[in-house]
C-alpha positions as CSV (number, residue, x, y, z in Angstrom):
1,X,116.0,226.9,-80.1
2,X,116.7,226.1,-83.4
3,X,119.7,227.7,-85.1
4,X,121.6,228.4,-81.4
5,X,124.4,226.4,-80.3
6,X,125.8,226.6,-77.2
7,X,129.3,227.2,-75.9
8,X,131.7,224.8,-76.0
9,X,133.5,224.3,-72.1
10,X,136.6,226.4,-72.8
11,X,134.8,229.5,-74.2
12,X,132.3,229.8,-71.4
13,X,135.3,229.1,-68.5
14,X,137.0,232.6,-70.7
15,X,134.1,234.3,-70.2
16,X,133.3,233.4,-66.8
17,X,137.0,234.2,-65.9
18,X,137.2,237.8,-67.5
19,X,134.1,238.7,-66.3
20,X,134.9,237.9,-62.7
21,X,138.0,239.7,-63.1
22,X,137.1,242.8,-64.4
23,X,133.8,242.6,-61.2
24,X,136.6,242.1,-58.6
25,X,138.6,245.0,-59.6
26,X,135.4,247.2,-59.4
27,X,134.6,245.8,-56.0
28,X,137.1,248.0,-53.9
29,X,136.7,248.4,-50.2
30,X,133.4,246.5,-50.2
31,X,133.2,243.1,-48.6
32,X,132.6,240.0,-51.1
33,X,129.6,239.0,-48.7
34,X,127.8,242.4,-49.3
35,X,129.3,243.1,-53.2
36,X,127.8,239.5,-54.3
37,X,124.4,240.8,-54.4
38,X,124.8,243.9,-56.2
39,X,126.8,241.9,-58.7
40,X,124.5,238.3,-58.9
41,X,121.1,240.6,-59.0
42,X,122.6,242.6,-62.2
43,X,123.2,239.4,-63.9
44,X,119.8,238.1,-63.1
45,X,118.3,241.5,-63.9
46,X,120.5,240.9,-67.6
47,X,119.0,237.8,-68.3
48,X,115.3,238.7,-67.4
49,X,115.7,241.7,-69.8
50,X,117.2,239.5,-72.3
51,X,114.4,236.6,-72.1
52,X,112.1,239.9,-72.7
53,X,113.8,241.2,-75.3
54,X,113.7,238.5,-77.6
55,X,110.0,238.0,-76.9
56,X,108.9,241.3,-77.2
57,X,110.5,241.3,-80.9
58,X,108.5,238.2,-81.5
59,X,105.4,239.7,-80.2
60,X,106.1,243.7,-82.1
61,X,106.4,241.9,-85.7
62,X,103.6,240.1,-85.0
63,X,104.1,237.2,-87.7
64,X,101.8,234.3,-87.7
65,X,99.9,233.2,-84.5
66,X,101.0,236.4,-83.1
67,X,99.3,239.0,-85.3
68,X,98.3,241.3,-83.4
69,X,99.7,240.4,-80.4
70,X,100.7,243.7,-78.1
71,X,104.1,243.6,-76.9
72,X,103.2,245.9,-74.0
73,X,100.7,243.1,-72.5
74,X,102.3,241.2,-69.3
75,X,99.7,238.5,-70.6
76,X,101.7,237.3,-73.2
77,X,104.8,237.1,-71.2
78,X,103.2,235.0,-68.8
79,X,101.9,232.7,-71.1
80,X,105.6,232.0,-72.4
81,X,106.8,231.6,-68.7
82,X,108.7,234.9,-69.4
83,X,108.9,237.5,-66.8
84,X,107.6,241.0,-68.1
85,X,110.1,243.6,-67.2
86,X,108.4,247.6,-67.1
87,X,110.1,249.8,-69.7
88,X,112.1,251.9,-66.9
89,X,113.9,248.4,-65.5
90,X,114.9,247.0,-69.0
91,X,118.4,246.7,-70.0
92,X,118.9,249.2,-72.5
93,X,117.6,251.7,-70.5
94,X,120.2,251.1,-67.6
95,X,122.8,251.0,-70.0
96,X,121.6,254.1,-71.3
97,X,122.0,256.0,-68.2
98,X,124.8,254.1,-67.1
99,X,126.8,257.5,-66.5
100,X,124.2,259.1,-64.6
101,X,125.6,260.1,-60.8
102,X,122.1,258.1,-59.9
103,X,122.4,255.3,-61.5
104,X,121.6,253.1,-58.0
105,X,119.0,254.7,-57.3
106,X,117.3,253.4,-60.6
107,X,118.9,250.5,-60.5
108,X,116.7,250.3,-57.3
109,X,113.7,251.4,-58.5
110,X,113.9,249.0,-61.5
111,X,113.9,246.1,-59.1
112,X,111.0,247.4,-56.9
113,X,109.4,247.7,-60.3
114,X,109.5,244.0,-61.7
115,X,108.4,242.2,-58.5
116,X,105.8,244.3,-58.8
117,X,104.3,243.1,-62.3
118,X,105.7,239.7,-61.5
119,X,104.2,238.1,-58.3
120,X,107.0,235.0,-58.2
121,X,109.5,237.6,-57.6
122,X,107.7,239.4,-55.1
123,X,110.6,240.0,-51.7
124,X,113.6,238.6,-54.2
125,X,115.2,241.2,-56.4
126,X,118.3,242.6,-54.3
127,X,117.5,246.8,-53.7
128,X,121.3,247.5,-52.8
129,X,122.5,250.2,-55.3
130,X,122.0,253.0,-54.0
131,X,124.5,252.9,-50.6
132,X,126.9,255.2,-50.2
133,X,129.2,252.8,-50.0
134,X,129.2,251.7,-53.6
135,X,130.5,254.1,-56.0
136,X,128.3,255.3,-58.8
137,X,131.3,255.0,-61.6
138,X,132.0,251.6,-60.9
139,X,128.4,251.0,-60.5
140,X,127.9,251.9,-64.4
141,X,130.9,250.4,-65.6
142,X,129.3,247.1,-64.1
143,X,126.8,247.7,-66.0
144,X,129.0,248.3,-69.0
145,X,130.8,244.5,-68.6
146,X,127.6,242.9,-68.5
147,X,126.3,244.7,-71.7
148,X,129.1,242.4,-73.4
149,X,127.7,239.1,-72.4
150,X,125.7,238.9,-75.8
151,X,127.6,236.3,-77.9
152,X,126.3,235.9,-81.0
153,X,123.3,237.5,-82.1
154,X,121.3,235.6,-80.5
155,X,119.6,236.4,-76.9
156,X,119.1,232.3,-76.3
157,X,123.0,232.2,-76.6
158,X,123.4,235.0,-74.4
159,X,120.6,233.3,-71.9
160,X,122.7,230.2,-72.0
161,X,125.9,232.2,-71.1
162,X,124.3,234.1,-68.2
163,X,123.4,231.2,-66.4
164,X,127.0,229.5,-66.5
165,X,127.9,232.8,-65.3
166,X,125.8,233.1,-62.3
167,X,126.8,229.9,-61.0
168,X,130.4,230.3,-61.8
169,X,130.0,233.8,-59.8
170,X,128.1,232.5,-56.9
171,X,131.0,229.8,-56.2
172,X,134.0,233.0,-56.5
173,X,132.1,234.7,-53.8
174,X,131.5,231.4,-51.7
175,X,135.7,231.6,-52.2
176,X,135.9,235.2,-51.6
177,X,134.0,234.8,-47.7
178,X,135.4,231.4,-46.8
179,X,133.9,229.9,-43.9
180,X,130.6,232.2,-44.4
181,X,130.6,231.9,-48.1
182,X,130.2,227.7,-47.1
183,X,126.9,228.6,-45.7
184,X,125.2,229.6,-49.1
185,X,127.0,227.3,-51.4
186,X,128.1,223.6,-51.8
187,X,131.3,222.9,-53.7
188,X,130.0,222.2,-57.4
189,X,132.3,218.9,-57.8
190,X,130.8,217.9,-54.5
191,X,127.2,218.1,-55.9
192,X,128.4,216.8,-59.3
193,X,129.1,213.7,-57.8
194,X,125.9,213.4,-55.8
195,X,124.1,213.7,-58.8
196,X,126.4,211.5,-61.3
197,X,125.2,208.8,-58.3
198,X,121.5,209.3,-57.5
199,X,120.8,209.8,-61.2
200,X,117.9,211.5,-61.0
201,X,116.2,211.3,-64.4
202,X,112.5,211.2,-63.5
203,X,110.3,212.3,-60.7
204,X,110.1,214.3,-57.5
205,X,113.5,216.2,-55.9
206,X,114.0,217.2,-52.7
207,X,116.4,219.4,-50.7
208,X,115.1,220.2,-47.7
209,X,118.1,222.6,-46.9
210,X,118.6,223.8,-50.7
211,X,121.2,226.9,-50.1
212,X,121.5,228.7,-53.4
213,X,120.0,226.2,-55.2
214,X,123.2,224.2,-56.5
215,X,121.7,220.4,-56.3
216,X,118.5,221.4,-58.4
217,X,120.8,223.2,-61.3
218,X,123.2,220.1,-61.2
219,X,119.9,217.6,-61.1
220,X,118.5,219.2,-64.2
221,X,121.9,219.7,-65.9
222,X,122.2,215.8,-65.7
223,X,118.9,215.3,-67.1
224,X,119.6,217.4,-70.4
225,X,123.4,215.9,-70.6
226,X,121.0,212.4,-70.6
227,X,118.8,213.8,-73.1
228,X,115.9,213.4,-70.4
229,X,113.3,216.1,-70.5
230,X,113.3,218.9,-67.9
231,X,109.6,218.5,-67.4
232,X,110.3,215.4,-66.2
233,X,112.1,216.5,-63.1
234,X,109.6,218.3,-60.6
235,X,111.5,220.9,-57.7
236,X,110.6,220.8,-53.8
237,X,112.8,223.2,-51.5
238,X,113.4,224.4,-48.2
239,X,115.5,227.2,-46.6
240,X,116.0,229.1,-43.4
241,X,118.0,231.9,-44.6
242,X,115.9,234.0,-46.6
243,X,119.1,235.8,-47.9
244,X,120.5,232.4,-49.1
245,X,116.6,231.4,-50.1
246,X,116.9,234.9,-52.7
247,X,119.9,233.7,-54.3
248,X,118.1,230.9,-55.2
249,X,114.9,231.8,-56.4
250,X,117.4,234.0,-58.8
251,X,120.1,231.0,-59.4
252,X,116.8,228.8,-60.2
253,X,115.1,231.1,-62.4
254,X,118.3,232.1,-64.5
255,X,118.0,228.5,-65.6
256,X,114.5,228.0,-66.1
257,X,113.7,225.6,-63.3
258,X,110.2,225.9,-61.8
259,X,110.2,227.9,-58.1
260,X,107.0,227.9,-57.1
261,X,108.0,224.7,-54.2
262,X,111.4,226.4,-53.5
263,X,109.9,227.9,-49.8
264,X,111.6,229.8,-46.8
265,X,110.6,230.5,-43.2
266,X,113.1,231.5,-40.8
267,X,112.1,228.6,-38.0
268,X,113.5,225.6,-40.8
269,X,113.1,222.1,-41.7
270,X,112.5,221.1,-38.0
271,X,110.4,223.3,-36.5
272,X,108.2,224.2,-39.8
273,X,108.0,221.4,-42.3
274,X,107.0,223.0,-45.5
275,X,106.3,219.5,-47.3
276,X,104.7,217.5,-44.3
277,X,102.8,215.4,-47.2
278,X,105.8,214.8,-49.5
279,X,106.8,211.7,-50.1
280,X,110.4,212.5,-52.5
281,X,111.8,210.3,-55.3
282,X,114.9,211.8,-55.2
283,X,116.6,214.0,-51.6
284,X,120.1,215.4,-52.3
285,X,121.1,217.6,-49.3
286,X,124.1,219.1,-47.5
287,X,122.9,219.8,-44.2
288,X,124.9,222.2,-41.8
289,X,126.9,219.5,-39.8
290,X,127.0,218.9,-36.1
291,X,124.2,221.5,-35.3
292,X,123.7,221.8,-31.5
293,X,121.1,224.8,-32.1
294,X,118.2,222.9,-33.6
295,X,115.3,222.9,-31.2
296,X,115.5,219.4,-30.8
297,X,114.0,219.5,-26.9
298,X,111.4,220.6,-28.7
299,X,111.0,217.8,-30.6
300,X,111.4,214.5,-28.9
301,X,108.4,213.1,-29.7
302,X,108.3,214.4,-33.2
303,X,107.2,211.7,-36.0
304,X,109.8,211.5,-38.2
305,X,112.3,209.6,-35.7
306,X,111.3,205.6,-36.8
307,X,114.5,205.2,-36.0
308,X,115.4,207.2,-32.1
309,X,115.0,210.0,-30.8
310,X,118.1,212.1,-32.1
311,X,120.1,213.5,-29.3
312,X,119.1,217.4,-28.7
313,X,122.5,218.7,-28.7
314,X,123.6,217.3,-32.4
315,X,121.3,217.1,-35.5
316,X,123.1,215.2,-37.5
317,X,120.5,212.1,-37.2
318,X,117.6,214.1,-37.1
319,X,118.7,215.4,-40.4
320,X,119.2,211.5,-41.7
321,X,115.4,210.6,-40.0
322,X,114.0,213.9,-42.1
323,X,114.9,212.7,-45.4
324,X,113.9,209.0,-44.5
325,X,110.9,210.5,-43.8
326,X,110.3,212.6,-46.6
327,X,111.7,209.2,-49.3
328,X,109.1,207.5,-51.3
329,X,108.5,204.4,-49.5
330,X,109.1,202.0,-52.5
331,X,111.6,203.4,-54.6
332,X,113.1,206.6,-52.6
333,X,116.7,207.2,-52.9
334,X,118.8,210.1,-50.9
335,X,122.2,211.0,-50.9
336,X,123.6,214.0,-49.0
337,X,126.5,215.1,-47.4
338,X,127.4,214.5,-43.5
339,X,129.9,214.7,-41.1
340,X,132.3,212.0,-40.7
341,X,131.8,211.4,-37.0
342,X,128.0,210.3,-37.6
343,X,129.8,207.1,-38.9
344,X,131.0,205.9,-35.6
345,X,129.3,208.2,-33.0
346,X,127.9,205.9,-30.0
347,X,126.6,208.9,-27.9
348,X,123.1,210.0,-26.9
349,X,122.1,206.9,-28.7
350,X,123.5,207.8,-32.2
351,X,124.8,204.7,-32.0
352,X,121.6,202.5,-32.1
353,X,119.9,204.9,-34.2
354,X,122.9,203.7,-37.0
355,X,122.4,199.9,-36.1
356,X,118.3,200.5,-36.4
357,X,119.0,202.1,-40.2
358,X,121.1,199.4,-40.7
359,X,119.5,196.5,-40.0
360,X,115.9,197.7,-41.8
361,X,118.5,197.8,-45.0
362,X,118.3,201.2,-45.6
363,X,122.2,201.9,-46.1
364,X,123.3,201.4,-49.5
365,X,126.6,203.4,-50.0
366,X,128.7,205.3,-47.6
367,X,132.0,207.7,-49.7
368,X,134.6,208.8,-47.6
369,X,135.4,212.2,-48.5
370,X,138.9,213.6,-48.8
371,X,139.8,217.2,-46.8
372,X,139.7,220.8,-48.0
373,X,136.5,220.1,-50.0
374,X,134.5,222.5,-48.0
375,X,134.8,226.3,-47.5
376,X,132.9,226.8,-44.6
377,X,134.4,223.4,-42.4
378,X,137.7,221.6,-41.6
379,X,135.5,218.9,-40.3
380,X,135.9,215.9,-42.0
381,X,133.0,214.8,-44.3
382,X,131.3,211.8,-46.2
383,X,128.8,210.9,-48.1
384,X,125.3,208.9,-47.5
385,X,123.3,207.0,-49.9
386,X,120.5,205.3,-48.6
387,X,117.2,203.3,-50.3
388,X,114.1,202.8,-49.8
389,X,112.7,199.4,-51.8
390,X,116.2,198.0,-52.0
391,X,115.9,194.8,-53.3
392,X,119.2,193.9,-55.2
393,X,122.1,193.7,-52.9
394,X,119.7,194.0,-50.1
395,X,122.2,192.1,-47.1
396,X,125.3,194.9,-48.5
397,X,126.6,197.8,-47.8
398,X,129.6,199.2,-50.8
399,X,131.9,201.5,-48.7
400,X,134.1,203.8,-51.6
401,X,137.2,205.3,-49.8
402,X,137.6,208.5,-52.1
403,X,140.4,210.1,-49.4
404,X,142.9,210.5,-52.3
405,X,141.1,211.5,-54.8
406,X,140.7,215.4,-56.1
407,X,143.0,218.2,-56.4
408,X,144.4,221.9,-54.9
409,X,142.8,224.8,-56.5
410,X,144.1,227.0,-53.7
411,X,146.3,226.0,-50.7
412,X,143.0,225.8,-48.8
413,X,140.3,224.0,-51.2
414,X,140.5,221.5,-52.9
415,X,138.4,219.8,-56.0
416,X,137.1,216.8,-57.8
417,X,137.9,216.3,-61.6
418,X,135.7,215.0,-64.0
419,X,137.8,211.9,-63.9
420,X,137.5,211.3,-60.4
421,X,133.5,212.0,-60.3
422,X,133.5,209.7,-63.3
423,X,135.3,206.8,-61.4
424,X,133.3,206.7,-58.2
425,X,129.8,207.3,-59.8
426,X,130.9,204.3,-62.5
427,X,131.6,202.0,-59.2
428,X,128.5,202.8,-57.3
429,X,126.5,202.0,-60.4
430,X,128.1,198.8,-60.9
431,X,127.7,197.6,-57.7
432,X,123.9,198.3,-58.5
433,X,123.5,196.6,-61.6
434,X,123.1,193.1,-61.6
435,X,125.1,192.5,-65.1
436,X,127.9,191.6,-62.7
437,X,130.3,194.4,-63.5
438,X,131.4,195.6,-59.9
439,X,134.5,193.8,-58.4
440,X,135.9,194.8,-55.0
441,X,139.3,196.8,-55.3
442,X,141.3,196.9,-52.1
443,X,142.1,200.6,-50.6
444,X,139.3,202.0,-52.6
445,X,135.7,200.3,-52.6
446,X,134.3,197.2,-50.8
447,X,131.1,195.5,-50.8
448,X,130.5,194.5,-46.9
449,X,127.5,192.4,-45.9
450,X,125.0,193.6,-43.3
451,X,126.8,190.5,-40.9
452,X,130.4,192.1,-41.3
453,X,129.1,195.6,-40.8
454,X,127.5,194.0,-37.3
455,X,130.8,192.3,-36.1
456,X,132.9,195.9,-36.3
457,X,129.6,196.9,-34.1
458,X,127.8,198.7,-37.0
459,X,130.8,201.1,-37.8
460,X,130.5,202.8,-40.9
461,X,133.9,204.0,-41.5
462,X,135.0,202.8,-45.5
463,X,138.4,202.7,-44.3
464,X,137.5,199.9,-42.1
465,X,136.3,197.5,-44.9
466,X,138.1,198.4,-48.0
467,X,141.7,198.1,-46.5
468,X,144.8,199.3,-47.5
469,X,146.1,199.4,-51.3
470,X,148.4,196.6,-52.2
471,X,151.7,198.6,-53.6
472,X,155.1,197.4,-54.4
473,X,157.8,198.6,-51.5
474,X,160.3,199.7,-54.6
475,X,161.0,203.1,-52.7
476,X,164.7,203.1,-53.1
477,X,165.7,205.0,-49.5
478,X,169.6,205.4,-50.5
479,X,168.9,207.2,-53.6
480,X,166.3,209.6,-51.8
481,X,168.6,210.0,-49.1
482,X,171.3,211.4,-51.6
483,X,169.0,213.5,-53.8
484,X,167.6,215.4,-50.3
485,X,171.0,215.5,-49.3
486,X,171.9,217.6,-52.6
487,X,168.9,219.4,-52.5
488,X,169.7,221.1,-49.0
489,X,173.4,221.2,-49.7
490,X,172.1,223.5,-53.1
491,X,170.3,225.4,-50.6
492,X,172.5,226.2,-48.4
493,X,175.2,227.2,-50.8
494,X,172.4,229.9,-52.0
495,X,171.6,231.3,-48.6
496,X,175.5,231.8,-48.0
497,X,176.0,233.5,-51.6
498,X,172.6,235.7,-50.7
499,X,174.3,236.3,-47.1
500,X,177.7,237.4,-48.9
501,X,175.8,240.1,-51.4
502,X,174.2,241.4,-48.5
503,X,176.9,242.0,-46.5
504,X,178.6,243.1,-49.4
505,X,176.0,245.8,-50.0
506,X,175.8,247.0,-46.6
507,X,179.7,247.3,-46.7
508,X,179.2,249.8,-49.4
509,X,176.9,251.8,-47.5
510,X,179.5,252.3,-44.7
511,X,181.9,253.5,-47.0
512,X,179.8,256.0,-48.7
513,X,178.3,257.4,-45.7
């Protein structure tokens, strides 16, 4: 919109930050998997009101093409892909009565009341407010924070702010429940990097296990960074958990994106293929790893395995076979996340099932993953990309061994920089291109042909083809020696002082008792 500018990196990551902090505090006794949709559904509810807001001021002064217009018809909202919030659920009412000892109840109330003048919402607003367990106080001075978000005078700015903040949000709480909070949400670095790889600029995207939404809001924040065009980009998702499936139909239409394909039903991917027909440009996917409870005995004759039947008590290959499936036969390209063991596993035919994939060329890149990335999993992870129509570097396989890369943000999680997205994304690429700008770099990446992969019997392992790093053995054992030496000598001298003052101390008890 002209005139609006957006916030820079720094001033958004301050908002984000306070904002989460001052949330948290309010959050008491309640449990982060219960307090994230009270919280995420008042910053969707925000932005909605917002969106309307600035329309319905349009539409009341009436300039122009819009004399006339009536700011009170859900028509015109529609017509501007705007959702028309009811006078009793907007903003400035809630704010308003943000005091009142009943403030979840209409909190409640104004949710029932949009999905009911808006038919795409219909079964997604959170109605959560009014349990006992959630004080009314903090309740309204929630709603007090969140009346703050405007930056600006402008409600495009504070649009633009609300929907960094309701991803930043979503991945706290994924930290706040740990392993469960996994289930919902893929580390954003993670997706980052499938996107910085796959590229998706134009054409059809597919996540047939979509979560909260993450790989569609990083897909079309790559195509605006590109300067592509939005409309470009069309969505298609899939989601079991219909929980999971509401926080993204709210995650997606915070940013604008287009839900209409984003589908649940509780029986998933397997068992009820939304999309039998289509046939994806793009699939970016983090599938729940090692899933033994996928009906696959139901399934063994299903369609979609070219490739083998994938053994009933492990879904990992059925998941593989589901997106080959679902790939544009001449130009598809996936990349998702999977558990490291798929790259070696021989049993229930898993085995041949890899050596079939590999030998129809459809294995283009396999990442190795370094640990911690994931909240809900210590099991080790990597990443696929595979090709349909692969034409250049048909007879190879580049294997990227990415173990060391990323950092600690906690003791438990760790994270990829921009720098290290960067690197891997600008490898892969260059392997691609055929301007001859890739060159093998020993520990880290390695461009194996379709004959080596065969001799090391169709292992997929990176670690097996890009070897070790060449370093220079300048570690200088005398002088480390010495330096520990010193350090626990220090040490001890400080317990044995601490040991002293204490006894010291308790000496002085005795002789004032």
């Amino acid at each position: 919109m002209e005139g609006t500018t957006k916030l820079d990196e720094s001033q958004a990551n301050a908002i984000e930050k306070s904002l989460w902090e001052a949330a948290d505090k309010l959050r008491k006794n309640i449990d982060a998997a219960e307090y994230k949709h009270v919280v995420l559904g008042l910053i969707f509810l925000k932005y909605i009101s917002d969106a309307f807001e600035e329309l319905y001021q349009k539409l009341a002064a009436g300039e122009g093409e819009l004399a006339g217009a009536d700011p009170e018809d859900k028509d015109e909202y529609t017509a501007e892909n705007v959702f028309f919030v009811p006078p009793e659920a907007r903003w400035a009412n809630l704010r308003n009565r943000a005091k009142d000892p009943k403030i979840g109840t209409i909190i409640d109330s104004a949710m029932e009341a949009i999905e009911r003048d808006n038919k795409s919402l219909k079964g997604v607003l959170p109605k959560v407010y009014a349990r006992g367990n959630l004080d009314p106080v903090n309740l309204g001075q929630l709603i007090d924070k969140f009346s703050n978000i405007d930056i600006g005078n402008t409600k495009a700015r504070s649009a633009d702010i609300l929907g960094h903040v309701f991803e930043y949000f979503l991945g706290q709480f994924a930290l706040a429940e740990g392993k469960k909070g996994g289930q919902f949400y893929t580390p954003r670095s993670v997706v980052q990097l499938l996107v910085e790889m796959l590229e998706p600029y134009k054409g059809r995207v597919f996540d047939p296990c979509c979560g909260s939404g993450g790989m569609f809001v990083q897909s079309e924040k790559f195509v605006g960074s590109h300067q592509g065009r939005r409309e470009d980009i069309s969505i298609y998702g899939q989601e079991s958990n219909q929980t999971t499936w509401r926080l993204c139909k709210m995650n997606l239409a915070i940013r604008k994106i287009d839900t209409s394909d984003v589908r649940w039903n509780n029986e998933g991917s397997f068992l009820n293929n939304a999309f039998k027909d289509l046939k994806a440009d793009y699939i970016i996917a983090n599938p729940p790893f090692n899933d033994s409870d996928w009906s696959g005995d139901q399934l063994r004759k299903d369609g979609r395995w070219g490739y083998g039947a994938p053994p009933a008590g492990n879904a990992n290959y059925a998941w593989i076979q589901h997106f080959l499936y679902h790939l544009n036969p001449s130009h598809g390209h996936a990349g998702f996340v999977m558990a490291k063991g798929a790259l070696t596993s021989k049993s229930s035919g898993e085995g041949d099932i890899r050596k079939q994939l590999i030998e129809a060329r459809l294995m283009d890149c396999i990442v190795n993953l370094p640990p911690k990335l994931f909240l809900n999993t210590q099991i080790p992870a990597s990443l696929w990309f595979m090709r349909r129509g692969k034409s250049y570097r048909r007879e190879e396989i580049l294997f990227i061994d990415a173990r060391d890369l990323g950092h600690l943000i906690n003791r438990r999680t760790r994270e990829f920089s921009e720098g290290d997205i960067a690197k891997v994304a600008k490898v892969y690429h260059n392997w691609r291109s055929e301007d001859d700008g890739y060159a093998d770099v020993k520990g880290f990446c390695k461009s194996a042909t379709i004959d080596e992969v065969a001799k090391l019997d169709y292992v997929l392992t990176p670690g097996r083809y890009v070897g070790l790093e060449d370093t220079e053995d300048d570690f200088d054992f005398p002088t480390r020696f010495n330096e520990l030496k010193a350090e626990l000598e220090s040490q001890m001298e400080q317990e044995a002082t601490l040991n002293e003052r204490i006894l010291n101390n308790l000496s002085k008890l005795k002789i004032n008792e």
